[in-house]
SETOR-332611 format. One record per residue (C-alpha): residue number from 1; residue in three letters; x, y, z. Coordinates in steps of 0.001 Angstrom, whole numbers, plus 524288, in hexadecimal, padded with zeros to 5 digits. Layout:
BEGIN
PT   resi   resn      xx      yy      zz
PT    NUM    ala       X       Y       Z
...
***
This chain:
BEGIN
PT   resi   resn      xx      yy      zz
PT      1    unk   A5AFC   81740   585E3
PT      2    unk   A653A   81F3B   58C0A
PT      3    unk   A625E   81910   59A23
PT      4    unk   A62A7   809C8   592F6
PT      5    unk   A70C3   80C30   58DF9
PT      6    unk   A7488   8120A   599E5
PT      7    unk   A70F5   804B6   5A135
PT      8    unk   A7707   7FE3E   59547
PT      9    unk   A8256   80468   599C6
PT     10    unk   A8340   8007A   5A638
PT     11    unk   A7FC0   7F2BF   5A4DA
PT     12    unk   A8ADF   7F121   598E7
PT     13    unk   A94AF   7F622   5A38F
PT     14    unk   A8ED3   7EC96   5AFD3
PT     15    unk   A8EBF   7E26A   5A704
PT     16    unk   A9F82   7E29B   5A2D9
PT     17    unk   AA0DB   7E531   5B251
PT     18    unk   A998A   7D7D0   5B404
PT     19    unk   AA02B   7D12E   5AA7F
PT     20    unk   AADAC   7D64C   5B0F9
PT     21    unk   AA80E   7CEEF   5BC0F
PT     22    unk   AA8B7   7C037   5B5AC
PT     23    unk   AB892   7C30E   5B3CA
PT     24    unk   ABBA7   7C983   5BFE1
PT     25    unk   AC159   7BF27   5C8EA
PT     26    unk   AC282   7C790   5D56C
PT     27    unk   AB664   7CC3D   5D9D5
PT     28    unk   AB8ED   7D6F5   5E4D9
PT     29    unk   AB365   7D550   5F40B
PT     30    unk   AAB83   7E0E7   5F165
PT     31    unk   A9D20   7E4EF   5F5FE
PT     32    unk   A980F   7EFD2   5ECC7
PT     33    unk   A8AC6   7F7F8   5F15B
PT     34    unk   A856A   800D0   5E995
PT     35    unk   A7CAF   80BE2   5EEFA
PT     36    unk   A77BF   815B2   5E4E9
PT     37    unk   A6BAD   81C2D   5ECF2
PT     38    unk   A6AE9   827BB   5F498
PT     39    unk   A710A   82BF8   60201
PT     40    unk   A6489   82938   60A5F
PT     41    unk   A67C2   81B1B   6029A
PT     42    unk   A7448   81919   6063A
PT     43    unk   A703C   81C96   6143C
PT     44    unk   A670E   811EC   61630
PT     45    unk   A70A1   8090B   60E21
PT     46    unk   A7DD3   80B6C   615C6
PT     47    unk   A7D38   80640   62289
PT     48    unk   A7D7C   7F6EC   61AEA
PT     49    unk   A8AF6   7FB8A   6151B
PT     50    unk   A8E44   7F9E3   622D0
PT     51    unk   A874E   7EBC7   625A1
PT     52    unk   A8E42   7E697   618FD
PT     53    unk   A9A00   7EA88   61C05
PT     54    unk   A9844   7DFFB   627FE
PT     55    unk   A902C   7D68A   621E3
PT     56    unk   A9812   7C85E   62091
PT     57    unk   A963A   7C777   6106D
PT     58    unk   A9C22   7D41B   60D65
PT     59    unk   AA55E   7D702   61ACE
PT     60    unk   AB201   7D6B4   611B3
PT     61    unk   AAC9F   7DCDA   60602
PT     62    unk   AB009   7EABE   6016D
PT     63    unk   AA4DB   7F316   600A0
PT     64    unk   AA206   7FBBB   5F489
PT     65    unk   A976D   8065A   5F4B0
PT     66    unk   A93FB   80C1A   5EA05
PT     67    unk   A8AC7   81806   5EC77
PT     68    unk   A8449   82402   5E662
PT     69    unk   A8E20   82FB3   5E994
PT     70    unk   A83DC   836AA   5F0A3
PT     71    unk   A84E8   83088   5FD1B
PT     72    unk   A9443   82F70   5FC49
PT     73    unk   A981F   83844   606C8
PT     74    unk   A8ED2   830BB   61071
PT     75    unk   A92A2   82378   60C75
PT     76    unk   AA0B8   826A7   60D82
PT     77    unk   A9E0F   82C81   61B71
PT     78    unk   A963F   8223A   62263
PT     79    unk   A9A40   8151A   61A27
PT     80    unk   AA970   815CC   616CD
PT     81    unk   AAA2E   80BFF   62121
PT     82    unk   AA176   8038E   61A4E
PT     83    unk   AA47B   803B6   60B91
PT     84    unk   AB285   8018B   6063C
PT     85    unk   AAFFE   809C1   5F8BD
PT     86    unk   AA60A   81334   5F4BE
PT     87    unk   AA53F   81501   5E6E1
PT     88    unk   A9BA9   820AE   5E375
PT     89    unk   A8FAC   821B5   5D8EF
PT     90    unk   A8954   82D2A   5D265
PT     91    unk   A7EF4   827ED   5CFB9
PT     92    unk   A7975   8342E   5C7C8
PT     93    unk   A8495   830DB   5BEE8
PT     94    unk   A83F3   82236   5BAC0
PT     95    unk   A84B2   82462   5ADF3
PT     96    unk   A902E   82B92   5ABE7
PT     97    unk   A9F15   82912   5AD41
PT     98    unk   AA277   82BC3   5B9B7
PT     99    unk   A991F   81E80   5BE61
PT    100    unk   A9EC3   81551   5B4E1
PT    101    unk   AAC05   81C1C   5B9A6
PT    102    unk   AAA30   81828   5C74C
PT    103    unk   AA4C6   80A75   5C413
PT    104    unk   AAF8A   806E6   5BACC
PT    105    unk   ABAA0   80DDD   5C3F6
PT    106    unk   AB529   8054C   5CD02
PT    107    unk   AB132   7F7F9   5C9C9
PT    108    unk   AB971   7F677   5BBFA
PT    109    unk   AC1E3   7EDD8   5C27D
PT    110    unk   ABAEE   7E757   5CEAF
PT    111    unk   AB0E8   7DB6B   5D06B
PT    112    unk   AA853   7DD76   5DCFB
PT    113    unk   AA3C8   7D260   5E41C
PT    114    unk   A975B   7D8B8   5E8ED
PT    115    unk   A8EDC   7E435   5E4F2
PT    116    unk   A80EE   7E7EC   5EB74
PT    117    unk   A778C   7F194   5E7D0
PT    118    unk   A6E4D   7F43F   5F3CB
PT    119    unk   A663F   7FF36   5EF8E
PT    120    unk   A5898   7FAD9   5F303
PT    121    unk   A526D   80278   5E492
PT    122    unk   A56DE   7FC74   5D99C
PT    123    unk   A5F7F   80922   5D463
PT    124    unk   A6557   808CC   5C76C
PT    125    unk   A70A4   81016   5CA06
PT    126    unk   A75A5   804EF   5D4AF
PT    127    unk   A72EF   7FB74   5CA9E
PT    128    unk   A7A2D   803A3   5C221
PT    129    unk   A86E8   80176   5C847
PT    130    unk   A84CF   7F39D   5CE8A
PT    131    unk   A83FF   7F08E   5C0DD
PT    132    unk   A9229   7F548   5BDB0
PT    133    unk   A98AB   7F01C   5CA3F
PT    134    unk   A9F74   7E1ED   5C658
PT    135    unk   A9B02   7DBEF   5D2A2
PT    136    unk   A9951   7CD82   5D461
PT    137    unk   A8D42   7CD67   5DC2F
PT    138    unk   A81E2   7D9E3   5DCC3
PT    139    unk   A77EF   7DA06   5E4D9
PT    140    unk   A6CAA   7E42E   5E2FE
PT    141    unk   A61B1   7E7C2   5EBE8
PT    142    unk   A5525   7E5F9   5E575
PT    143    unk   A4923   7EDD2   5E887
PT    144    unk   A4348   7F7E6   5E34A
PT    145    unk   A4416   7FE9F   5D3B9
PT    146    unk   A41FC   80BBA   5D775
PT    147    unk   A5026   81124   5D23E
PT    148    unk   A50D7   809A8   5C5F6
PT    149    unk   A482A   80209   5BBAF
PT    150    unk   A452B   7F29F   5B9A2
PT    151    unk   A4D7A   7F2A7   5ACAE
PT    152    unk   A5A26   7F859   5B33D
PT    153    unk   A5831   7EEBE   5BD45
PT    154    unk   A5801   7E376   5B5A3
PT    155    unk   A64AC   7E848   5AF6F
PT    156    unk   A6A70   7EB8D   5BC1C
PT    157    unk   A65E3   7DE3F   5C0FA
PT    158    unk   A6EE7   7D85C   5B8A8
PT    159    unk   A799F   7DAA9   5BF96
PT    160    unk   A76EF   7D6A3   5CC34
PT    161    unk   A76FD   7C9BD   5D1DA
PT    162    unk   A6E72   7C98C   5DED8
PT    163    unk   A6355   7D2B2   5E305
PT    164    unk   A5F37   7D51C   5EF61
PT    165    unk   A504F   7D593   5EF67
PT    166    unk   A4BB0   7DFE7   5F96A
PT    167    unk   A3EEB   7DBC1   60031
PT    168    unk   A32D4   7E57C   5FCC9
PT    169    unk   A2F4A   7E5A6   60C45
PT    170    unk   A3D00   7EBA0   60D39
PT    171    unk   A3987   7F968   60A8A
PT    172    unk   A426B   80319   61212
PT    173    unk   A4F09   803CE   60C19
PT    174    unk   A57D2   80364   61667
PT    175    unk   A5127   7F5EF   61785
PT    176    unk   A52C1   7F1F2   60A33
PT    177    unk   A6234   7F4A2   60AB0
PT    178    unk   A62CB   7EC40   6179C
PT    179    unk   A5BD1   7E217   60FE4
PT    180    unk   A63D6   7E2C4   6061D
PT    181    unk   A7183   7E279   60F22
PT    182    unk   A6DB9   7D62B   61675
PT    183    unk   A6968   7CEB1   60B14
PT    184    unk   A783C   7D2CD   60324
PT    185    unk   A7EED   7D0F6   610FF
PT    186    unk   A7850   7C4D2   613CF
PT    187    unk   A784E   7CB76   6224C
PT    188    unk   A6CB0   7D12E   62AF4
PT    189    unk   A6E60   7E00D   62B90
PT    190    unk   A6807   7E4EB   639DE
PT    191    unk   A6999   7F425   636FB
PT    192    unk   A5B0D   7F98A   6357C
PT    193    unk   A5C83   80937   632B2
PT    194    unk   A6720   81051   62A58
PT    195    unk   A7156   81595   63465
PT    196    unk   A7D64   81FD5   634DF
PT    197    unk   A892B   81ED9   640BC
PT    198    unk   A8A3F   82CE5   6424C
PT    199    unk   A926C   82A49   6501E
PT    200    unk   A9FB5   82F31   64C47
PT    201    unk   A9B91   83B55   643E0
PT    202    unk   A9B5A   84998   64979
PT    203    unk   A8F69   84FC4   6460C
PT    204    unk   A8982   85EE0   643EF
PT    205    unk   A8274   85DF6   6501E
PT    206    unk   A8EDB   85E81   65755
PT    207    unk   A908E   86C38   653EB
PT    208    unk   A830E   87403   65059
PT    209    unk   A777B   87469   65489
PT    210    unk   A6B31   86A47   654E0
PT    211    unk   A6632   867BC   64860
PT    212    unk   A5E0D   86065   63F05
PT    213    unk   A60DF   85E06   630CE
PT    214    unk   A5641   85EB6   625A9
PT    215    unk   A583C   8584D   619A2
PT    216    unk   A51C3   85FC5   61164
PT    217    unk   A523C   858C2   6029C
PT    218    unk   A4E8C   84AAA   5FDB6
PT    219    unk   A5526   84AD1   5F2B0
PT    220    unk   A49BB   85006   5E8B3
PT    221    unk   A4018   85B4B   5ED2F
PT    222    unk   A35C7   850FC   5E97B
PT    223    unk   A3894   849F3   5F6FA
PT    224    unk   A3B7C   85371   5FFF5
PT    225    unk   A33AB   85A92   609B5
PT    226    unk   A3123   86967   6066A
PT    227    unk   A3B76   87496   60A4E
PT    228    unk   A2F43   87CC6   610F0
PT    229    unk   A2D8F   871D3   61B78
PT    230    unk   A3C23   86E5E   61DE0
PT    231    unk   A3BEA   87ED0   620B2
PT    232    unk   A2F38   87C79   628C1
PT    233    unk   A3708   870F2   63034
PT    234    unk   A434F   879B5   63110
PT    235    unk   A3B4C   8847E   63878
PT    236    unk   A3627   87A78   6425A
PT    237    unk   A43E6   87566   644DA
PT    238    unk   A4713   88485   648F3
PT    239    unk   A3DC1   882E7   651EE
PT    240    unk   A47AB   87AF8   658E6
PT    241    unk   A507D   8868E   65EF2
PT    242    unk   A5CEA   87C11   6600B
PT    243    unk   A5C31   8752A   652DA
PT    244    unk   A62D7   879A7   646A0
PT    245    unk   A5E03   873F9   6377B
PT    246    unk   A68EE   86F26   62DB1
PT    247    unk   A621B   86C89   61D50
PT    248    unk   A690A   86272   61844
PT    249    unk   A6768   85CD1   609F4
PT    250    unk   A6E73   85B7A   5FE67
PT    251    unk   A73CC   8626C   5F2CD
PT    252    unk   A6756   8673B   5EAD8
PT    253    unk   A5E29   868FD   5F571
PT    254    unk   A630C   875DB   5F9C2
PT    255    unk   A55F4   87CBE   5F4D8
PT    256    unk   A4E81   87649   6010C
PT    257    unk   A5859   87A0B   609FF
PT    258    unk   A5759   88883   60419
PT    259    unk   A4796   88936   604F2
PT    260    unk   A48D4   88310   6129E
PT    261    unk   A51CC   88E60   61679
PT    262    unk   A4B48   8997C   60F56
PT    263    unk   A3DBA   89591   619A6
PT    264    unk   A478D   89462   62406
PT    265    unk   A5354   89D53   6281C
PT    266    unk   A5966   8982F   633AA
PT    267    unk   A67A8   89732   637CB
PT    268    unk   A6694   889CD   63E60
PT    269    unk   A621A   88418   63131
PT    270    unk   A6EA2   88057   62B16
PT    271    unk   A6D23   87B3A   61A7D
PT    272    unk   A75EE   8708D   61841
PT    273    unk   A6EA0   86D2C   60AA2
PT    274    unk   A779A   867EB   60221
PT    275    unk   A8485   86B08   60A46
PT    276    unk   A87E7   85E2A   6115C
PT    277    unk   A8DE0   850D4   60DC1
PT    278    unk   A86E1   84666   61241
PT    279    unk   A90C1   842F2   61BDD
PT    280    unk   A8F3C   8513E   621D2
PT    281    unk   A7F8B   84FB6   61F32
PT    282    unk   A8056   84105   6291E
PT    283    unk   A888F   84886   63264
PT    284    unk   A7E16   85414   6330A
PT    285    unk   A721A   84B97   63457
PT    286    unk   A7A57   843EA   63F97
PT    287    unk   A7BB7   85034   647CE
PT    288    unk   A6C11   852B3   645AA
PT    289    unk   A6136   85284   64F56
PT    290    unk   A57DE   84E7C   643C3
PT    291    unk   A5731   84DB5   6367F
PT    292    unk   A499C   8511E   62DB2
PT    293    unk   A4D52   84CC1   61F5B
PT    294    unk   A4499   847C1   61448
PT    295    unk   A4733   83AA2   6109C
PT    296    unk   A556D   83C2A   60B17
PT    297    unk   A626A   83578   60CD6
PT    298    unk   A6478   83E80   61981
PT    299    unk   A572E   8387E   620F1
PT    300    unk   A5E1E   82C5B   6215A
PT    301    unk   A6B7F   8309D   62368
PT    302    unk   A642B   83656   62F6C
PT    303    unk   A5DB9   82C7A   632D4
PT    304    unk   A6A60   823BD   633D3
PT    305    unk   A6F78   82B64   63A5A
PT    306    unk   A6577   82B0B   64439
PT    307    unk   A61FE   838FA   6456B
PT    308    unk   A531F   83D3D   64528
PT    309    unk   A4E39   83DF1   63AE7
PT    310    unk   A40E4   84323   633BE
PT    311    unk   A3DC7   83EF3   62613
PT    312    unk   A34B0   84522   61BB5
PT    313    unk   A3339   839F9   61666
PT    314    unk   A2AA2   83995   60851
PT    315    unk   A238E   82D2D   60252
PT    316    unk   A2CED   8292F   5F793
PT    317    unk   A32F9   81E6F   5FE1F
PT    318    unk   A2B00   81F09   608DE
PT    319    unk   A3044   811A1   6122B
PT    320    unk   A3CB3   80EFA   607FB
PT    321    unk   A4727   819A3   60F3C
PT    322    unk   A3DE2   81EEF   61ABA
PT    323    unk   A3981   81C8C   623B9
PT    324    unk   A428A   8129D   62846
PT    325    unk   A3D68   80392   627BD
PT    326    unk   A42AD   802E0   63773
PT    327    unk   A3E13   80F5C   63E5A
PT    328    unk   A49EF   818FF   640C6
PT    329    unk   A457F   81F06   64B26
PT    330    unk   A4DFE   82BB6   647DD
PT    331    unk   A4691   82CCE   63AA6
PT    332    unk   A38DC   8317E   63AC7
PT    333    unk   A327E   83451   62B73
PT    334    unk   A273F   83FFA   629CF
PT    335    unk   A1F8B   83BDD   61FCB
PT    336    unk   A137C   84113   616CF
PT    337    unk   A0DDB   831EF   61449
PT    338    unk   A06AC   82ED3   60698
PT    339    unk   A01E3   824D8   5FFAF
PT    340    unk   A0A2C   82670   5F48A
PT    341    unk   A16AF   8234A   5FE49
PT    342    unk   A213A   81999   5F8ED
PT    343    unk   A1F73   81EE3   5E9C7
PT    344    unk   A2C94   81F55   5E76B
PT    345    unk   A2D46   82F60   5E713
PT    346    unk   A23C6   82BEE   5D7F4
PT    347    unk   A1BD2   8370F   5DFDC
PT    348    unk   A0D7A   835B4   5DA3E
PT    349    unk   A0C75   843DF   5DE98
PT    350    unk   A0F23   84F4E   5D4CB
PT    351    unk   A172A   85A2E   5DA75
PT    352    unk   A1EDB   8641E   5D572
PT    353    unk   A2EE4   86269   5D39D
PT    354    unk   A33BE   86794   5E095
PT    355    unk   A2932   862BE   5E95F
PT    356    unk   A295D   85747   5F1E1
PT    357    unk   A20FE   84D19   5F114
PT    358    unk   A1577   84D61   5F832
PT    359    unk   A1942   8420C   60301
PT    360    unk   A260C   84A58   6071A
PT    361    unk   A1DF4   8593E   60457
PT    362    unk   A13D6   85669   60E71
PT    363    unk   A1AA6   85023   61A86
PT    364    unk   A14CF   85923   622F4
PT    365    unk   A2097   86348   62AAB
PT    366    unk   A1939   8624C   6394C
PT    367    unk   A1A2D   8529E   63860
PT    368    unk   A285B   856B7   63670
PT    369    unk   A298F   8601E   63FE8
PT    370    unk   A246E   85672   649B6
PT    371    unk   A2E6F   84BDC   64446
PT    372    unk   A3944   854B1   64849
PT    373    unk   A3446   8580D   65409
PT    374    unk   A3288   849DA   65911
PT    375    unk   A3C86   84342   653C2
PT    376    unk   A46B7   84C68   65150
PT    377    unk   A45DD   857CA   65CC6
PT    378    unk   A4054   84F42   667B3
PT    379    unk   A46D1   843FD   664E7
PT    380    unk   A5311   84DA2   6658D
PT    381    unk   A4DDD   85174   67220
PT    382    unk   A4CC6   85F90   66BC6
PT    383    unk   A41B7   868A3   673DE
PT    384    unk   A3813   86B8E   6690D
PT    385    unk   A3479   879A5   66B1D
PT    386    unk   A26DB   87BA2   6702B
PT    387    unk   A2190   88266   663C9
PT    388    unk   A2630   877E3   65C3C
PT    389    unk   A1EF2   86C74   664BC
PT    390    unk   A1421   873F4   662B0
PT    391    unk   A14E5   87241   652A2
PT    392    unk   A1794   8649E   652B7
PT    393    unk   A0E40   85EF3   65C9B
***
């Protein structure tokens, strides 16, 4: 009941914004885009902010973004050039004031002339606030109802007046969003892989060491590899007398970091768990040799940025984020396969609260010791020490 008047609630308020629309004579040159997903999301999404910037149709349009707060700090680093307003969601907090705050602050008294909703998943919360911004003509991407249900849909679908049908034989969702771009744009897109300019930044590597960064969280315990063989992966990257190890991850996933260090005291393992912006976390990875990550927001912020990378990648969404639809050749994914791949993460396995699921558990550590050493180390030109060849031949 309480989640029916909620939607009530919102619908009540979309609706007096669309009838503003019928009586507002000046409609604004405006392109609205609303991204509500996560930073690994906005990665494979933000290059096209670029590419419709130039596109003919919407050259001399201001561009709005509206985003989940999240991935601010990134967004505001790499795309200011791009995007002539940001205007920042929580989206853990749509119900309260602060959201109707920022909506109302922001569109009470403006009439957009175009508003598109991209996200590949259906997600309630984008169709949330598409549904309160007064905008002439909204375009939503239509695939998939993974985030939200049929009956929200149909209310959200109310509101919209085009859809952009996403093919089913587009499955990678980099692809999808380039699908999506050229058919709004009216304009062939020829970019193939996400990518970050990192020319003009200066970089750790510039002042320490050699190093490679682990990533060592996924955002739920469920889907990320175990802390015993990250430390079993740390060791062998010791055995590499010139490299040092930075643990990266965010706020909340400390714990790893702390078991991970408790196996293995070292003084060229640095933990930056939880300490760095993401600007400061792009700027690290940049300097790397390598990066070994599960599949997380930084594998393809590494991957963009064309460092080498090694993936744990689990079965959830086995094809939709990685591996890449066109091969990357710095990304290479270590994988456990199963039958039960693509499920979603609706795991059909029963395992206990902090364990990962059996698809990320049981990729095996010497297929990922042999990952690093091949594509990271030699393709670094690194000399793999002797005892190590050994291991991983």
């Amino acid at each position: 009941m309480r989640k029916v008047l909620r939607v009530l609630k919102f619908s009540s308020v979309a609706i007096l914004f669309k009838i503003k629309l019928w009586f507002t004579k000046r409609t604004e040159k405006c392109l609205f885009i609303i991204r509500t997903d996560e930073i690994g999301d906005y990665i494979l999404f933000r290059n096209f902010l670029q590419e419709i910037r130039n596109t003919e149709k919407f050259k001399n349009y201001k561009i709005t973004l509206i985003g989940n707060k999240v991935w601010r700090g990134l967004a505001e680093f790499l795309d200011q050039q791009f995007v002539d307003e940001f205007i920042w969601i929580d989206v853990n907090d749509l119900w309260g004031t602060q959201f109707f705050k920022t909506i109302f602050g922001n569109f009470k008294s403006r009439s957009i002339d175009f508003l598109i909703a991209p996200q590949p998943a259906r997600n309630w919360t984008a169709d949330r606030i598409s549904m309160m911004v007064p905008a002439k003509n909204k375009i939503v991407a239509e695939s998939t109802l993974e985030n939200t249900s049929a009956s929200t849909k149909k209310i959200a679908d109310f509101f919209y007046t085009g859809k952009i049908l996403i093919p089913e034989n587009v499955e990678n969702e980099f692809a999808k969003n380039k699908f999506f771009f050229e058919q709004v744009c009216l304009e062939k897109i020829s970019i193939e892989t996400p990518f970050i300019d990192a020319a003009n930044w200066s970089t750790r590597c510039e002042e320490t060491n050699k190093y490679i960064v682990i990533v060592v969280g996924a955002g739920s315990l469920k889907r990320a590899w175990p802390a015993d063989n990250f430390a079993e992966i740390v060791k062998f990257l010791l055995e590499f007398p010139d490299i040092d190890v930075i643990l990266t991850g965010g706020k909340g996933e400390d714990g790893i970091g702390n078991k991970i260090l408790k196996d293995v005291m070292n003084a060229r393992v640095e933990n930056l768990i939880g300490k760095t912006s993401l600007p400061d976390l792009a700027k690290i990875i940049a300097g790397s040799l390598g990066v070994i990550s599960n599949e997380t927001g930084a594998a393809h912020m590494a991957a963009a940025l064309n460092i080498n990378t090694i993936v744990l990648l689990g079965g959830g969404h086995f094809g939709r984020f990685m591996p890449y639809l066109n091969a990357q050749n710095t990304v290479e994914c270590v994988y456990h396969e199963m039958e039960c791949f693509k499920c979603g993460w609706n795991c059909i396995y029963n395992t206990e609260k902090e364990e990962a699921y059996p698809c990320i558990k049981n990729i095996n550590t010497e297929e990922v010791k042999e990952a690093i050493t091949n594509h990271i180390m030699r393709a670094s030109n690194i000399k793999v020490p002797t005892c190590t060849q050994t291991k991983t031949s």
